[in-house]
N, C-alpha and C positions, 0 to 999 in steps of 0.2 A: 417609187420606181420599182417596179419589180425585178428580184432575183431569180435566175435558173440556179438548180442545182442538182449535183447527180454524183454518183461516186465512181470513182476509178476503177480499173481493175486492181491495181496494185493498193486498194485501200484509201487512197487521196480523194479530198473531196475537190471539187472545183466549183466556183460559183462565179455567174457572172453577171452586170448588170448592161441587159439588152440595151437599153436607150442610152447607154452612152459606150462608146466605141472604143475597145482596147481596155477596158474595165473587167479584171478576167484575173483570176485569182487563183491557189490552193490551198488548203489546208487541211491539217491533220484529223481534224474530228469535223461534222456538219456546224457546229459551232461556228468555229473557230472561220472556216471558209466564209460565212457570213457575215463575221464580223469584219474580216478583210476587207471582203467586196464594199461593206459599207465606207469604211474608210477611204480606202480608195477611190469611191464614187463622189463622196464631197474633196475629196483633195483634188480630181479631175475638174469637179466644178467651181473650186477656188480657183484655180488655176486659168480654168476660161475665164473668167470672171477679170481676173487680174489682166488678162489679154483683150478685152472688150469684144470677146465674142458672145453672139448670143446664144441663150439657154433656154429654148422656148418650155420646155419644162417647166420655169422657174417664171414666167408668164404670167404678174397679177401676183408673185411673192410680198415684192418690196411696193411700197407706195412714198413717194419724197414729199413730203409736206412742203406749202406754198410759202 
């Protein structure tokens, strides 16, 4: 999944992950904004997950053996 990222004026970094909605983060160093977004992004997709929404992203991840 790709991340945007870009710096503040005030120095903050923000990143965020387009394909999943509300996935939008700050942080102090480009780092560290990264590393958010990423968390965030799999805690957004546990979360669907857990609600039986689909993730078409995630399309051909898992395969349930017979």
């Amino acid at each position: 999944m790709k991340i945007e990222i870009e710096r503040e004026e005030d120095g903050r970094w923000i990143a965020e992950v387009t394909d999943l909605p509300g996935v939008i983060v700050y942080g102090a160093t480009r780092d560290e904004a990264i590393a958010r977004a990423e968390a965030l992004a799999l805690r957004a997709i546990a979360d669907r997950l857990e609600h039986g929404e689909s993730i078409p992203e995630l399309n051909g991840l898992f395969a349930v053996a017979a």
